[in-house]
C-alpha positions in Angstrom: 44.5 67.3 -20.3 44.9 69.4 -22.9 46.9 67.3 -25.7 46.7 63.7 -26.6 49.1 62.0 -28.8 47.5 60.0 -31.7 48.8 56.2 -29.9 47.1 57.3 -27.0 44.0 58.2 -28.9 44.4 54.6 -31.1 44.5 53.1 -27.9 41.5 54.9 -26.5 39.2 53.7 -29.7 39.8 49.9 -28.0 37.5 50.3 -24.6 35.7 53.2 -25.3 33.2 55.7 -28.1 35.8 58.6 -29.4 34.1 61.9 -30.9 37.0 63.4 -33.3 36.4 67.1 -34.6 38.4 66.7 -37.6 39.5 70.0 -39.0 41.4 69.1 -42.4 40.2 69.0 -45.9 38.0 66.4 -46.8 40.1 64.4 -49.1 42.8 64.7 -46.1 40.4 63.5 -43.8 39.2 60.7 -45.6 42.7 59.5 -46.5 44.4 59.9 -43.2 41.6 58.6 -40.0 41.0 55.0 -39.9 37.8 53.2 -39.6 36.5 52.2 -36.5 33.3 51.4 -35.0 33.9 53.4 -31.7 35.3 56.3 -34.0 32.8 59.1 -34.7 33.9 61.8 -36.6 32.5 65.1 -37.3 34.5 67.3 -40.1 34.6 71.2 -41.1 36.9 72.6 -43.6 39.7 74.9 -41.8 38.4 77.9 -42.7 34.9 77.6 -40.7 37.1 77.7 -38.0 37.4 81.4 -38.3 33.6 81.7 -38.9 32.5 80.0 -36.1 28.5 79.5 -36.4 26.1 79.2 -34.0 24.3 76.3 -36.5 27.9 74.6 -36.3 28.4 74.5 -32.2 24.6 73.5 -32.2 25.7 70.7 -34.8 28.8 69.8 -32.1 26.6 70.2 -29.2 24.3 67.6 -30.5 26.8 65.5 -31.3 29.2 65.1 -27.8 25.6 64.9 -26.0 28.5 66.2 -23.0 31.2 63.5 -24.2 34.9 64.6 -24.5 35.6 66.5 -28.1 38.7 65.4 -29.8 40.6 67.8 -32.1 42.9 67.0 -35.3 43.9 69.3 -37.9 46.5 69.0 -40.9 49.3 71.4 -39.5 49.6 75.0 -37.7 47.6 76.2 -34.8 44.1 75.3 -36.3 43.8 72.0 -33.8 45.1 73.8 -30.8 43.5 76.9 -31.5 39.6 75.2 -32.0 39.7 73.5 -28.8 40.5 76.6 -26.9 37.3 78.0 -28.9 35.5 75.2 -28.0 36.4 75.0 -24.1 35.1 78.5 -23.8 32.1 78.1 -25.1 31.6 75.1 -22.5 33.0 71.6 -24.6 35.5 69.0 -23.3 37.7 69.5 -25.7 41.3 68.2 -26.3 43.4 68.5 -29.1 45.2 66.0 -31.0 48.8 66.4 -31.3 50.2 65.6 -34.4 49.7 66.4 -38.1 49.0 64.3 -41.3 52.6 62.5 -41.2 51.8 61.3 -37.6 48.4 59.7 -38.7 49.9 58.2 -41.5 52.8 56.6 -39.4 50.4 55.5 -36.8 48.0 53.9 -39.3 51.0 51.8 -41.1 52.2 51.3 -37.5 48.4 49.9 -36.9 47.9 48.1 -40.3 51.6 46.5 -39.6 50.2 44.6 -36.3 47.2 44.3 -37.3 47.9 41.8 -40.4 44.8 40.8 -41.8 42.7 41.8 -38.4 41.6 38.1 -38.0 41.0 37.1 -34.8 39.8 33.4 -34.3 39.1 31.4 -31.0 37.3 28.3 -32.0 35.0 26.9 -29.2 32.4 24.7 -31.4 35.3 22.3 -32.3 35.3 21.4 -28.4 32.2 20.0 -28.8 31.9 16.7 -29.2 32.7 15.4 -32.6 29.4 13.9 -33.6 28.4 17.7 -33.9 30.8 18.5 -36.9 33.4 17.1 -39.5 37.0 18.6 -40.1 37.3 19.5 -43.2 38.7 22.0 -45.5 37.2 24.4 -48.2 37.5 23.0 -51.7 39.5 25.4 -54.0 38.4 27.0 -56.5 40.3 28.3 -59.6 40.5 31.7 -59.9 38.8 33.6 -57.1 37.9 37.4 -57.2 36.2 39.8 -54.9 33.2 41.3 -56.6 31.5 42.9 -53.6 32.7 43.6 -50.2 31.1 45.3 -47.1 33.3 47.7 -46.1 31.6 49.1 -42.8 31.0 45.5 -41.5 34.5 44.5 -41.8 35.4 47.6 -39.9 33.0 47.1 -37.0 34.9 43.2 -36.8 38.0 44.9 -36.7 39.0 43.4 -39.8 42.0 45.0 -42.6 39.8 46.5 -45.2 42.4 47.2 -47.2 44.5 43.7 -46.9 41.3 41.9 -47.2 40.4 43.4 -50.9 43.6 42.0 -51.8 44.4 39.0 -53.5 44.9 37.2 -50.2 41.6 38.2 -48.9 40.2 36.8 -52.3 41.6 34.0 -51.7 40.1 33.3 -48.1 37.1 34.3 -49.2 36.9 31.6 -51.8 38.1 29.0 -49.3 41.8 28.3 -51.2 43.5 30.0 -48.0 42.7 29.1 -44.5 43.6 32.4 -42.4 46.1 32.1 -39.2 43.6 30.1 -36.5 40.9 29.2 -38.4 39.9 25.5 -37.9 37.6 24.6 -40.9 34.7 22.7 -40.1 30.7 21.5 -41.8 28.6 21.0 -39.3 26.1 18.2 -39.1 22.4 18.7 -37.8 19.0 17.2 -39.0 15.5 19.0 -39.4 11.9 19.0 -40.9 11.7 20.0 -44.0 8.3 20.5 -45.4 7.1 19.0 -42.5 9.5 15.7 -42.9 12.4 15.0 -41.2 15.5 14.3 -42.5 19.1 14.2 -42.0 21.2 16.9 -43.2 24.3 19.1 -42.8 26.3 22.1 -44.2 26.0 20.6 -47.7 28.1 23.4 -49.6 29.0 25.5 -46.4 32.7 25.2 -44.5 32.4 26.9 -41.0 36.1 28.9 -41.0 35.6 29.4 -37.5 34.8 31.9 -34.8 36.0 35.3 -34.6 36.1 37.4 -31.6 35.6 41.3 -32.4 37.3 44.0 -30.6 34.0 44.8 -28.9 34.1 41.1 -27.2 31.4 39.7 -29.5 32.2 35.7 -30.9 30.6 35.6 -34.4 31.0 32.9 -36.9 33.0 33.0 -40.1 31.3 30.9 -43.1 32.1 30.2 -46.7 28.5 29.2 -48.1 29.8 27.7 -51.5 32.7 26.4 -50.8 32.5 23.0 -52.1 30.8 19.3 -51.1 31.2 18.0 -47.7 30.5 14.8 -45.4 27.0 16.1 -45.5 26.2 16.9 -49.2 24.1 13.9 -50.1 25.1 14.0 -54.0 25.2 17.4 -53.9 28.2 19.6 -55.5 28.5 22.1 -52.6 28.6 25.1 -54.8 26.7 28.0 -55.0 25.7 30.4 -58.2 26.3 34.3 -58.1 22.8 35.1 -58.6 21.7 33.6 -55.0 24.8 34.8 -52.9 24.4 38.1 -54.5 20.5 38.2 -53.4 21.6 36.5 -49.9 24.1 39.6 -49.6 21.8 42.1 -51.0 18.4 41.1 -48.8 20.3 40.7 -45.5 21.7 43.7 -45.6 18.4 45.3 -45.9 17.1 43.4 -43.4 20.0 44.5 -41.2 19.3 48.1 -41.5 15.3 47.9 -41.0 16.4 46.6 -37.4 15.7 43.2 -38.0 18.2 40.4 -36.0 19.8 38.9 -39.2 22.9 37.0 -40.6 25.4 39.8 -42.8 27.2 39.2 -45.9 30.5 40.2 -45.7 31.8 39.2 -48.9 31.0 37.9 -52.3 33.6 36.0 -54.6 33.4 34.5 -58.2 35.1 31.4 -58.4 36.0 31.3 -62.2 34.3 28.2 -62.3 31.2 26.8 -63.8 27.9 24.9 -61.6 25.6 23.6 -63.3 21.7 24.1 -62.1 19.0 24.0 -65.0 21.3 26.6 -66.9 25.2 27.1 -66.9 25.6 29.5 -64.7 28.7 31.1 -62.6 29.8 30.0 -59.4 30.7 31.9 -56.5 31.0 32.0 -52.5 29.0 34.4 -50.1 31.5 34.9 -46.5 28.5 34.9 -44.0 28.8 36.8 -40.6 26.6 34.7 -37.7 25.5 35.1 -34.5 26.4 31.1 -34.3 24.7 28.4 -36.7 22.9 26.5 -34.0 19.8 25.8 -35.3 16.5 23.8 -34.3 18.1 21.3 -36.2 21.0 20.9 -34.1 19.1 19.9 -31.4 16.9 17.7 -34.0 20.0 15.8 -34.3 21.7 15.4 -31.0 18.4 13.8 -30.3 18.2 11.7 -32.7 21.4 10.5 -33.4 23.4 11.2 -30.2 23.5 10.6 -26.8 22.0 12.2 -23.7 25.5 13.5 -23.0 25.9 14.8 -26.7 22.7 16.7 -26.3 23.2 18.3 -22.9 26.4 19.2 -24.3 24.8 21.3 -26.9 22.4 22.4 -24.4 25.4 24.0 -22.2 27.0 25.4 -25.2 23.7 27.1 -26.5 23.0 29.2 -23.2 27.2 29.9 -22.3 27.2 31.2 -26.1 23.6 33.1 -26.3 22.1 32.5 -22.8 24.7 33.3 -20.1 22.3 35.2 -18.2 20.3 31.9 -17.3 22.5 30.1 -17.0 22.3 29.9 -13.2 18.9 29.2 -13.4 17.3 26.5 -10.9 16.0 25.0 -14.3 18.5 26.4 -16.8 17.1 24.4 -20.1 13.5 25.6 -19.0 14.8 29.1 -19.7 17.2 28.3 -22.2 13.5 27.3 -24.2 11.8 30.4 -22.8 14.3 32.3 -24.1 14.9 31.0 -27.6 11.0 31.6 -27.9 11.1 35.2 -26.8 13.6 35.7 -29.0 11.7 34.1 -32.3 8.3 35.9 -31.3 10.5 39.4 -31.8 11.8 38.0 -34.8 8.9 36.8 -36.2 6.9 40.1 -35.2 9.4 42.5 -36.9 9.8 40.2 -40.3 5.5 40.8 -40.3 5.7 44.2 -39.7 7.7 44.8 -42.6 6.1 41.8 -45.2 9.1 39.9 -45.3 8.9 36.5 -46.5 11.2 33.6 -45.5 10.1 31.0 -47.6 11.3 28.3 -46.3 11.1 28.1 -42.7 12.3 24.1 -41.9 13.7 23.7 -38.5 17.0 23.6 -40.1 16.5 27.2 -41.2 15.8 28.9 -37.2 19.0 29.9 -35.5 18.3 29.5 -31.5 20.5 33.1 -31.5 17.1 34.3 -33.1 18.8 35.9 -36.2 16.9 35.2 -39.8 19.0 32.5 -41.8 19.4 31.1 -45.1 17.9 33.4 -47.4 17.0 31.4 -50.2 13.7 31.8 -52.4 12.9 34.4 -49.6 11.3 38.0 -50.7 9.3 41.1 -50.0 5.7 41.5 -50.2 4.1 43.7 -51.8 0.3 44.2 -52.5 -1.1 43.0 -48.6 -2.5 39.2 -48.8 -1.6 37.0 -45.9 -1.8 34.4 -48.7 1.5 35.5 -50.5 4.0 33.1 -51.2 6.8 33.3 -53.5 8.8 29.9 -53.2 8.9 27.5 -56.2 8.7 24.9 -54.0 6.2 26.0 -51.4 2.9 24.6 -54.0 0.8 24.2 -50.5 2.0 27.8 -49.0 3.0 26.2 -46.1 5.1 29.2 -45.4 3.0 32.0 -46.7 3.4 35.6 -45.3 0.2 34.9 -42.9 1.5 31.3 -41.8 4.7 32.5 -40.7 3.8 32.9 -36.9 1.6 29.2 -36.8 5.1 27.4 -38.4 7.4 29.5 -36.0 5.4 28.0 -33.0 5.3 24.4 -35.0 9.2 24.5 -35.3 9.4 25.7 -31.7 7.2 22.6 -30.3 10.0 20.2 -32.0 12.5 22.0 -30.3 11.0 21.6 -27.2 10.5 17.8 -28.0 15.0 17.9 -28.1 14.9 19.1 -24.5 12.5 17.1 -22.9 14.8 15.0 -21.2 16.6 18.4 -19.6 14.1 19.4 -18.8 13.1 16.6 -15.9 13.5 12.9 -15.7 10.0 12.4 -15.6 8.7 12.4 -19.1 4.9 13.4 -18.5 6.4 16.5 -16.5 8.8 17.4 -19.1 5.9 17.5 -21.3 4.1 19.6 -19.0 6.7 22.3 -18.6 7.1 21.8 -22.1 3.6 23.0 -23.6 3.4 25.9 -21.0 6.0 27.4 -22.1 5.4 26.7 -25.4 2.0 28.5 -24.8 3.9 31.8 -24.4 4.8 32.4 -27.9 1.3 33.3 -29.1 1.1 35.7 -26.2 4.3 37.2 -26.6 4.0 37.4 -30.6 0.3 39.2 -30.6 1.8 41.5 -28.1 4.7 42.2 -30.2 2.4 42.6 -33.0 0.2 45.1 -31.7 2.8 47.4 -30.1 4.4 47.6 -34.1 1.1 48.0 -35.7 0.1 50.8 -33.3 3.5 52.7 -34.2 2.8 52.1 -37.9 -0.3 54.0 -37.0 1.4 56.9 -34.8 -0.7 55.2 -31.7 1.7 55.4 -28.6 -1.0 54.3 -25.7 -3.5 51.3 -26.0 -6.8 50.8 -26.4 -8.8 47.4 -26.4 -10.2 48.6 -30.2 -7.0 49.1 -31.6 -7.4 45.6 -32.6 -10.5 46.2 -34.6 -8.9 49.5 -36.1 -5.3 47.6 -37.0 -7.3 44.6 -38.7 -9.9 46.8 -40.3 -7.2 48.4 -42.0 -5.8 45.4 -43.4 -8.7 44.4 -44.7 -9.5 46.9 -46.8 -6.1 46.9 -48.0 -6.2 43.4 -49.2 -9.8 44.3 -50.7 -8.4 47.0 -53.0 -5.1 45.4 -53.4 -3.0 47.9 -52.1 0.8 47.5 -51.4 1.9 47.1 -47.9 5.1 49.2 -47.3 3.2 52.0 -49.3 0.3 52.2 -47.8 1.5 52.8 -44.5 4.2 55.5 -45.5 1.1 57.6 -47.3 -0.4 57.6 -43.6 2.7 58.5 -42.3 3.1 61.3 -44.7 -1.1 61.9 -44.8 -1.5 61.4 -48.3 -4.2 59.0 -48.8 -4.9 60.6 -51.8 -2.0 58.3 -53.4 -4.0 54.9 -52.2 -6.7 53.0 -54.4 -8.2 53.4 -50.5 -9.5 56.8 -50.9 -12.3 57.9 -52.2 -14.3 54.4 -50.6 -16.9 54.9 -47.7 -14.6 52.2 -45.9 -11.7 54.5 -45.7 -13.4 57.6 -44.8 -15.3 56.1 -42.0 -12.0 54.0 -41.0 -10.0 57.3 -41.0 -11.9 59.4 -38.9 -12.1 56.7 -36.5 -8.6 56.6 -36.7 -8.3 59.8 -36.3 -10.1 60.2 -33.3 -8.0 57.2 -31.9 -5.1 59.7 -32.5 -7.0 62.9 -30.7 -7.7 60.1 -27.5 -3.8 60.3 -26.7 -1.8 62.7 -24.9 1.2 62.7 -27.6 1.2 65.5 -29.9 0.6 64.8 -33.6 4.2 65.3 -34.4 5.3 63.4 -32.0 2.8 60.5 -33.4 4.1 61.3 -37.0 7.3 61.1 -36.0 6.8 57.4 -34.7 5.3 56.6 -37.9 8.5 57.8 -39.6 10.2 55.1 -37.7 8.5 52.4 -37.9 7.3 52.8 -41.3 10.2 52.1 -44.1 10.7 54.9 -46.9 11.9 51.7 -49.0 12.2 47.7 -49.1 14.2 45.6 -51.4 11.3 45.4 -54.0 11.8 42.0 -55.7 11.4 43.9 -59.6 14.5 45.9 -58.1 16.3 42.9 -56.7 16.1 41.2 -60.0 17.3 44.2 -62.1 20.6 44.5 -59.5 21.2 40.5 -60.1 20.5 40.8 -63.9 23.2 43.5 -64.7 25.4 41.9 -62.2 25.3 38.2 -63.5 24.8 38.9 -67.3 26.6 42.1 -67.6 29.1 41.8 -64.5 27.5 45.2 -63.7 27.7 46.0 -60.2 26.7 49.8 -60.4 22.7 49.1 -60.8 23.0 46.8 -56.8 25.3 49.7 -55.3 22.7 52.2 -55.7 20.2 49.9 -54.4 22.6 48.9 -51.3 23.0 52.6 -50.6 19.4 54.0 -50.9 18.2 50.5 -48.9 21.0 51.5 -45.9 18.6 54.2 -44.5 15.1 52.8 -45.1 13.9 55.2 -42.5 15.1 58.3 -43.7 12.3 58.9 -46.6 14.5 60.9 -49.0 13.8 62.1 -52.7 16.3 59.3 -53.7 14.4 56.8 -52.0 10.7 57.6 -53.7 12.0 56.6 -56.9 13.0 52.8 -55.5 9.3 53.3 -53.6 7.9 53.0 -57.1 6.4 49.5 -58.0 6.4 47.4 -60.8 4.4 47.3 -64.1 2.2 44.3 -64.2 3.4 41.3 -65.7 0.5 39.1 -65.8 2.4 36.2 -63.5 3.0 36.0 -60.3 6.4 36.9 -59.0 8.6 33.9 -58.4 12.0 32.8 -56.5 14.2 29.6 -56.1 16.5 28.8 -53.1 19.4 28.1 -55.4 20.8 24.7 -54.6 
């Protein structure tokens, strides 16, 4: 095959990864391909086609890693003509037949069908009803799109373009329920603090569940969007300031590798909600593995009926689990795997200093992604003691207590399953704490395989322990900041720690050193592990708070698009990204946040 048509390549991007060698100016290019997550395009002017370099079929080489090379250009011979050039020198490559009208046709064709991209199959209204109320979003009066994620829409197969628009704005802010949505707050219960209590999407309207073009079911929620059957007094709105920070810090999160909820839009309502201060309201369109929470399972077996809860159970593993669910004790597993799943999360959320702050059972999605960022925040100077929640007095969920309460919420959820998990209760409880007993296990191991890349170690050694936790030591003895310390290792430049210059360091870094010289791995190969596993950048909180500030007082948005951009490739350690590395002046007072209800 030596042409392809550009349907045929359209219809290609549906199953399968398409490299496209796009040979057009870039404004052409940009204009005239669509987005698409399976689309990966490489460009060069025209004019390097007559130049060939051996740097640019190195570049192309890399690239197709021995995958198919697809060819477009804006007119002439230049398609046809480079994938001739690039068949002899030994690519797969095919050229696509048409020019710049044909794409454009195509893409109105595309856009045409494709509507607003939407595509919703609602499974958790099947459920039984105790598990949810119908109800609709409250409108609001004069919705507009302030921020909108561009490359998560496309990877959901959604519009872009029809989504920025009015219509989209007005989804977004819950005054337009899309084509087979089927609105929805769901009910569930949890400890908070350590007390239970019954609770609810209090301000959050569950759109529904859209299926991707990969295959993958996500949910589509409106946190914001008005008070509910579950709102206990409360006004069900949200301010811009919080669903600016929720979009901002799971984003972040997203890109360090870390399971999370996305953001992918915010709204202003036009309307006013009233905290301590005036402030304005707006809606945050969060993207979810599912919402099924500890909770949930809290209140099936509180407040529902064996049925009801085994209901739940069979939902959880067919949704997140269906690789167990043939097991001879499928609920045992469906436990084992919902902690496996929390011990990763937790591990990775430590490894970077992230802080939840405010880890009730309501706020741990079985799917194992991080939830509900409310007073949550990064740490920086190392001390397992951090907390920055204005309502976490007792740091019952400091930075170092985060693994104790993920096991704590984990024993109530094994309490919901105890009657799946056999009809004799003092075996149920049996099964029950062994498994539970994993998590420790499976977190320390987790643990210590992240430290030891943070430290370029690739094998293991029973001391590493002692090295690791050495180092942390003396990092909370000086004061020094987490994500900084470890990226001057990576970059050996301890010179720019208050570490150097002790007797501690010295003598811990030629120990470490020799740990280093013990392993096989060259030292760029270690250095190189470091590079990934230690981020250039975090969402520093000072820099958080100057993005919210020009957005909420100034309706600014520039100052929080730079820090979206430099915080999308933490682990690329640019110039760019030293300057957001920087941290802040002293202010005397501890650094504080507030979960925004």
């Amino acid at each position: 095959m030596d042409k392809i048509s550009i349907p045929e390549l359209f219809k290609k991007l549906e199953t399968e990864d398409v490299l496209l060698l796009d040979v057009r100016s870039k404004e052409t290019a940009s204009e005239y391909t669509p987005e698409h997550s399976n689309l990966h395009r490489i460009h060069i002017e025209k004019g390097e086609i007559n130049n060939w370099s051996e740097s640019t079929a190195a570049e192309l080489h890399k690239a197709a890693a021995g995958r198919r090379v697809y060819v477009t250009c804006s007119g002439g011979n230049s398609g046809t003509n480079c994938a001739i050039l690039l068949r002899e020198k030994g690519f797969d490559a095919v050229t696509v037949d048409g020019g710049m009208r044909a794409w454009q046709a195509e893409l109105s064709k595309q856009e045409d069908e494709k509507g607003l991209g939407w595509n919703f199959d609602n499974s958790y209204v099947r459920l039984p009803k105790i598990f949810y109320s119908r109800l609709n979003p409250t409108p609001v009066s004069s919705p507009e799109i302030v921020v909108f994620n561009d490359a998560l829409a496309a990877s959901l197969g959604l519009n872009i373009q029809e989504l920025k628009s009015t219509e989209g704005a007005a989804i977004f802010a819950g005054n337009q329920i899309p084509e087979g949505a089927s609105p929805l707050a769901q009910a569930y219960a949890g400890h908070q603090f350590g007390y239970f209590n019954m609770l609810g999407d209090g301000r959050a309207n569950l759109l529904g569940e859209h299926i991707t073009p990969q295959g993958t079911r996500v949910d589509i929620q409106l946190k914001g969007a008005g008070s509910t059957t579950y709102s206990r007094g409360g006004d069900g709105r949200a301010a811009l300031g919080p669903m600016l920070r929720e979009y901002i810090i799971s984003e972040a999160m997203s890109a360090l590798g870390i399971p999370t909820t996305r953001s992918l839009a915010v709204v202003t309502t036009g309307d006013t909600v009233y905290r301590e201060t005036e402030q304005q309201g707006a809606i945050v369109t969060r993207i979810a593995a599912s919402h099924i929470r500890v909770g949930t399972f809290q209140f099936a077996a509180k407040f529902g009926t064996p049925e009801d809860l085994k209901a739940m159970a069979d939902y959880t593993l067919q949704r997140h689990y269906p690789e167990v669910e043939a097991d001879e004790n499928r609920y045992l597993s469906l436990l084992l795997e919902v902690i496996k799943r929390q011990a990763n999360l937790i591990t990775k959320w430590q490894l970077v200093g992230f802080i939840h702050g405010v880890m009730n059972t309501d706020n741990m999605a079985l799917s194992g992604e991080t939830i509900d960022y409310g007073p949550c925040a990064f740490m920086d100077v190392y001390d397992p003691a951090t907390v920055f929640s204005s309502i976490d007095s007792q740091g019952r969920y400091a930075y170092g207590n985060q693994p104790r309460i993920a096991a704590w919420n984990l024993a109530r959820f094994a309490e919901t399953l105890l009657p799946l998990l056999s009809e004799n209760e003092e075996e149920a409880i049996k099964i029950a704490e062994n498994a539970l007993a994993s998590f420790s296990e499976l977190y320390h191991r987790n643990w210590l395989s992240g430290m030891r890349a943070k430290l370029g170690i690739v094998n293991e050694e029973v001391q590493d322990v002692t090295l690791i936790e050495d180092l942390l030591n003396m990092m909370q003895q000086y004061g020094e900041d987490f994500t900084n310390t470890f990226r001057a290792l990576t970059f050996d430049k301890p010179e720019e720690t208050f570490l150097y210059g002790t007797a501690e360091f010295a003598q811990w870094n030629e120990q470490w050193q020799a740990r280093l010289g013990r392993q096989q791995e060259t030292k760029e190969l270690s250095q190189q592990l470091m590079r990934s596993s230690n981020p250039a950048i975090i969402p520093r909180n000072h820099r958080v708070e100057e993005a919210l500030a020009a957005a909420v007082e100034h309706g600014d948005y520039s100052v929080m698009e730079r820090l979206l951009q430099v915080l999308s490739d933490p682990f690329a350690h640019t110039v760019e990204q030293s300057e957001y590395a920087v941290l802040p002046a002293g202010t005397g007072r501890p650094y504080r946040t507030y979960c925004g209800t």
